[in-house]
C-alpha positions as CSV (number, residue, x, y, z in Angstrom):
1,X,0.0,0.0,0.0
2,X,0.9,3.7,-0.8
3,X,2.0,5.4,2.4
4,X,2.9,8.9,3.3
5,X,5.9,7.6,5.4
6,X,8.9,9.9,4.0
7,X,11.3,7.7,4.1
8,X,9.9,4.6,2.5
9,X,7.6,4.1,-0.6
10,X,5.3,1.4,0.5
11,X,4.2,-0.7,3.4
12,X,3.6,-4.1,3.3
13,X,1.6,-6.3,6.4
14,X,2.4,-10.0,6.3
15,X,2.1,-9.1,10.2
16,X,-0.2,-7.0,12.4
17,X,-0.4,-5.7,15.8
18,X,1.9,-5.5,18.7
19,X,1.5,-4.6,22.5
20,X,3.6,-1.9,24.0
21,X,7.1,-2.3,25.6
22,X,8.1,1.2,26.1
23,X,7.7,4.5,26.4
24,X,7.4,5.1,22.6
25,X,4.3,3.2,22.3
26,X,2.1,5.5,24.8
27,X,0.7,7.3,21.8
28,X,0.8,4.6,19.3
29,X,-0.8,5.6,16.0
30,X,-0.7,1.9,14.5
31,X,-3.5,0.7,17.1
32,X,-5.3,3.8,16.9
33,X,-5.5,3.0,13.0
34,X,-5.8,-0.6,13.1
35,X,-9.1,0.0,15.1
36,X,-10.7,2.4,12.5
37,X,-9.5,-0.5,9.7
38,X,-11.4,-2.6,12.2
39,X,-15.0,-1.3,11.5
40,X,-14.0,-0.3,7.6
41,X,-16.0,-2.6,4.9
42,X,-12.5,-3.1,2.9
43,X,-10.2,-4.1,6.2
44,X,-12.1,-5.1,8.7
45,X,-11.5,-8.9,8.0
46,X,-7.8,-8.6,8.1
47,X,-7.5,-6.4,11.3
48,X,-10.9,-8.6,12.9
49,X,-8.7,-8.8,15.7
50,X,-8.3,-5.5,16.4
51,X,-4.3,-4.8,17.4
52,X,-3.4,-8.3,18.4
53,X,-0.6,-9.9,16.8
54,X,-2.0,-11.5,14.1
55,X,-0.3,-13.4,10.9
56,X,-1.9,-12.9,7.8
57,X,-0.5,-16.0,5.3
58,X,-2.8,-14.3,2.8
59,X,-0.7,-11.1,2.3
60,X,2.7,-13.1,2.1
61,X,1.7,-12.7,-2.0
62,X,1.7,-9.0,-2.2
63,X,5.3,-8.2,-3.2
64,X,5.1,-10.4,-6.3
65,X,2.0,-8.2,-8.3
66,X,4.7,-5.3,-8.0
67,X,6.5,-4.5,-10.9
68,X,8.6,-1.4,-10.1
69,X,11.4,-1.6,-7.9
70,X,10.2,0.1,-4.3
71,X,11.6,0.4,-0.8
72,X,8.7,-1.2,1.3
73,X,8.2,-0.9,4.8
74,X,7.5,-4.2,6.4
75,X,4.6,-4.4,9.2
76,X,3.9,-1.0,9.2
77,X,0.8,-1.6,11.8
78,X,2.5,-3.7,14.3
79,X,6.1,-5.4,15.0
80,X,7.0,-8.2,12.7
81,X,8.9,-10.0,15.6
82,X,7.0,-10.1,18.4
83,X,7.3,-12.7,20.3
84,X,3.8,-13.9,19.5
85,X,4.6,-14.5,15.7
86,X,6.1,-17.5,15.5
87,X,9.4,-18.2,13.8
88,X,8.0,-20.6,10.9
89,X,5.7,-17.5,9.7
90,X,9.0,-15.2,9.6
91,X,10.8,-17.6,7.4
92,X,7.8,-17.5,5.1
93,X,8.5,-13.7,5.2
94,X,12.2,-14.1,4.6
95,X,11.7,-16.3,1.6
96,X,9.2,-13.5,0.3
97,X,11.8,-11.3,0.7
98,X,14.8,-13.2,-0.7
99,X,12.4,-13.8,-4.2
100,X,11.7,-9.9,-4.7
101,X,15.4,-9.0,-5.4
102,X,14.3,-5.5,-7.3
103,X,12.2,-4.4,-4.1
104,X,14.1,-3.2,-0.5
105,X,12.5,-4.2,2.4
106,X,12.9,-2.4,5.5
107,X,12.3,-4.6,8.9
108,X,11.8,-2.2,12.2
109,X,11.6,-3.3,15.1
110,X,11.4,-2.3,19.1
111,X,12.2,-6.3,19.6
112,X,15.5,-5.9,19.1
113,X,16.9,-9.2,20.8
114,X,14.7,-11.5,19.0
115,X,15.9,-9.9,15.7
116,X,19.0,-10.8,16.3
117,X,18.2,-14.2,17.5
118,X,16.5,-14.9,14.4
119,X,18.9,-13.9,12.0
120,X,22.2,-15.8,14.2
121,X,20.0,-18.7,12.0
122,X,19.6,-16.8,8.8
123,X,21.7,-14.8,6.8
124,X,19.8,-11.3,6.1
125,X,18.8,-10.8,2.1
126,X,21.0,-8.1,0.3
127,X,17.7,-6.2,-0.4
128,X,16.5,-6.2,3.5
129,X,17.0,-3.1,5.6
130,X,17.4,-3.9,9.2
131,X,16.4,-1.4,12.1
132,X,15.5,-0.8,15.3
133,X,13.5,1.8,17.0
134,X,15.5,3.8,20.2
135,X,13.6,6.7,21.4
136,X,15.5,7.4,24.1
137,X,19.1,6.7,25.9
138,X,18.1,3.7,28.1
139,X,17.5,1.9,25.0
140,X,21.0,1.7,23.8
141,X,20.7,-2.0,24.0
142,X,19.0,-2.1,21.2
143,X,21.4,-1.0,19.3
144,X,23.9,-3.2,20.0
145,X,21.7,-6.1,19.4
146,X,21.6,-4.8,16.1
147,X,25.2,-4.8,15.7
148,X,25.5,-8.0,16.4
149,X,23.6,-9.4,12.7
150,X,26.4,-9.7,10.5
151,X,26.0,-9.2,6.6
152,X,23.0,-6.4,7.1
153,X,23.3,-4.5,4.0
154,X,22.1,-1.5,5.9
155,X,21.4,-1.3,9.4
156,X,19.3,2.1,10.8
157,X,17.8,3.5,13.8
158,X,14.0,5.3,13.9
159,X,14.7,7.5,17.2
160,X,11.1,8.8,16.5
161,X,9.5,9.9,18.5
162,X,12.6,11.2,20.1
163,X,12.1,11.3,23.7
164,X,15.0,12.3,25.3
165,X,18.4,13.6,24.5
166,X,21.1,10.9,22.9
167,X,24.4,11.6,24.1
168,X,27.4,10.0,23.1
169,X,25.2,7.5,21.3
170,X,27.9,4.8,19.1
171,X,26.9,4.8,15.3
172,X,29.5,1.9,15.2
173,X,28.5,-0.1,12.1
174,X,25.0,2.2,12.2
175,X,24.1,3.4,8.7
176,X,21.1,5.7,9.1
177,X,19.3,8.0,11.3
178,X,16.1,8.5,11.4
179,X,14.3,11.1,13.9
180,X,11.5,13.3,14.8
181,X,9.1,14.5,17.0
182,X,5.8,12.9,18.6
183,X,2.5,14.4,16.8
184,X,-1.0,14.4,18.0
185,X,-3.0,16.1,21.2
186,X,-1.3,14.1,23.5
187,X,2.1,14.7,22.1
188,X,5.0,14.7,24.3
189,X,7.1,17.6,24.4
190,X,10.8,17.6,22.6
191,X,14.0,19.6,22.9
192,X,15.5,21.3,19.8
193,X,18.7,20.8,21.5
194,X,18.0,17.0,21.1
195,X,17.7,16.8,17.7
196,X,20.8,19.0,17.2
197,X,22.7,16.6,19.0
198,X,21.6,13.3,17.0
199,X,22.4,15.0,13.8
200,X,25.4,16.5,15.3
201,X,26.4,12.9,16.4
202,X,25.2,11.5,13.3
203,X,26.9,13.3,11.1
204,X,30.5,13.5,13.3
205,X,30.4,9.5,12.2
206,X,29.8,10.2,8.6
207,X,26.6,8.3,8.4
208,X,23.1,9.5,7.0
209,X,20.9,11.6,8.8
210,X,16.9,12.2,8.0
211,X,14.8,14.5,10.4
212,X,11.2,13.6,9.2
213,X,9.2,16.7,11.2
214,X,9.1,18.4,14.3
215,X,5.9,16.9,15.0
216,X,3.2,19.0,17.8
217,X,6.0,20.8,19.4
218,X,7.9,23.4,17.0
219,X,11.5,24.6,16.6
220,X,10.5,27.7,19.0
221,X,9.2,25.0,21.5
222,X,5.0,26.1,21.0
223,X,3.2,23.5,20.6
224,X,0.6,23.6,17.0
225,X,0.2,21.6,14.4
226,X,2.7,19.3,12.9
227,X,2.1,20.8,9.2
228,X,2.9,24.4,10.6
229,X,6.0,22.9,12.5
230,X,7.1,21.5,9.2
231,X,10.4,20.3,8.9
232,X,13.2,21.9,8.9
233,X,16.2,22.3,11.3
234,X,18.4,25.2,11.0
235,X,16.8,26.3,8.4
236,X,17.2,23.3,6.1
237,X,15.8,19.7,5.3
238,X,17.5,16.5,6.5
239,X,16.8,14.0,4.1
240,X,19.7,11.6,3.7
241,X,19.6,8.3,2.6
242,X,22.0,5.5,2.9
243,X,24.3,6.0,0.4
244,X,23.9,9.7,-0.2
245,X,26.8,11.6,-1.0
246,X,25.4,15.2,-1.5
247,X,25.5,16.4,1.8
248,X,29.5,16.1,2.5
């Protein structure tokens, strides 16, 4: 499916639902949608059970009908390893993934640990993205779980919605940063000096940076709108990719 998501093209679902783990998920906009798809005539089969982890063999074909190459966002509503998916259902994903060579799939996850567990068994695909979300400083861990896969083609961070200042976070063997701010009435408030300091960080290690928005709380720290707060920081866009070369 199409998807407004800046730094991807499409989303694909082979999984949906999660349950919350940390402090990131207090606003979470995936269950807030996936109980709206609940009652709509066109989704309301597949999300029939609302936000719980839920496999959906059905969707595993979806990659196939595309033609052009896309980056595709895997499990957009939910988290593809939670620990109530089972292990057999993400090799059916893998293989989906290893047979769509011209697509890049990007797997994000707050479940860092069994990502890493799962792939000590399998070698990640060339076209396969590999992230993990860290919102805050006491979820360094993460990262280094994500170190540990070996042959990632690209492994990235979604420090979104930033929650907390980063400081002297290691971008060791880290190729992309992704950040921005909460949106939404109950948005929690963020620090322009923490943002400054990710892509400060980021940056320093000569890896790419992308600041999606500002989210409810602007630049100037007043909280409106998140298309008023737009997107820029410092007075310019952050839109790296991995790979990007024209921002040295």
């Amino acid at each position: 499916m199409a998807t407004k998501i800046q730094w991807t093209q499409e989303t694909w679902n082979p999984t949906t639902g999660c349950s919350k783990l940390s402090e990131a998920c207090q606003n979470c906009y995936a269950e807030t949608m996936a109980r709206r798809l609940q009652k709509m005539p066109g989704s309301k089969e597949k999300y029939k059970n609302g936000f719980l982890p839920t496999e959906h063999p059905d969707s595993l074909g979806e990659p196939y009908k595309w033609k052009t190459p896309r980056m595709v966002f895997v499990t957009s509503m939910g988290d593809l390893f939670h620990e109530a998916i089972s292990d057999r259902f993400l090799e059916r994903v893998l293989m989906v993934i290893q047979d769509n060579p011209q697509h890049t799939f990007q797997l994000l996850t707050k479940r860092s640990e069994r990502m890493a567990s799962f792939f000590s068994k399998f070698t990640p695909p060339e076209n396969a993205w590999l992230g993990v979300t860290c919102e805050s400083a006491g979820h360094y861990d993460r990262i280094d779980h994500l170190r540990t896969i070996k042959k990632a083609a690209v492994r990235f961070l979604s420090c979104e919605p930033l929650l907390g200042n980063m400081p002297d976070i290691n971008l060791d063997r880290i190729d992309w940063v992704i950040t921005g701010g909460e949106s939404g009435v109950r948005a929690r408030h963020t620090d322009h000096h923490w943002f400054r300091s990710l892509r400060d960080a980021t940056l320093a290690a000569h890896k790419a940076f992308f600041f999606k928005q500002w989210g409810a709380w602007g630049e100037d720290g007043v909280k409106r709108g998140k298309e008023a707060n737009g997107a820029l920081l410092d007075g310019r866009e952050w839109k790296m990719m991995p790979g990007d070369k024209d921002f040295w």
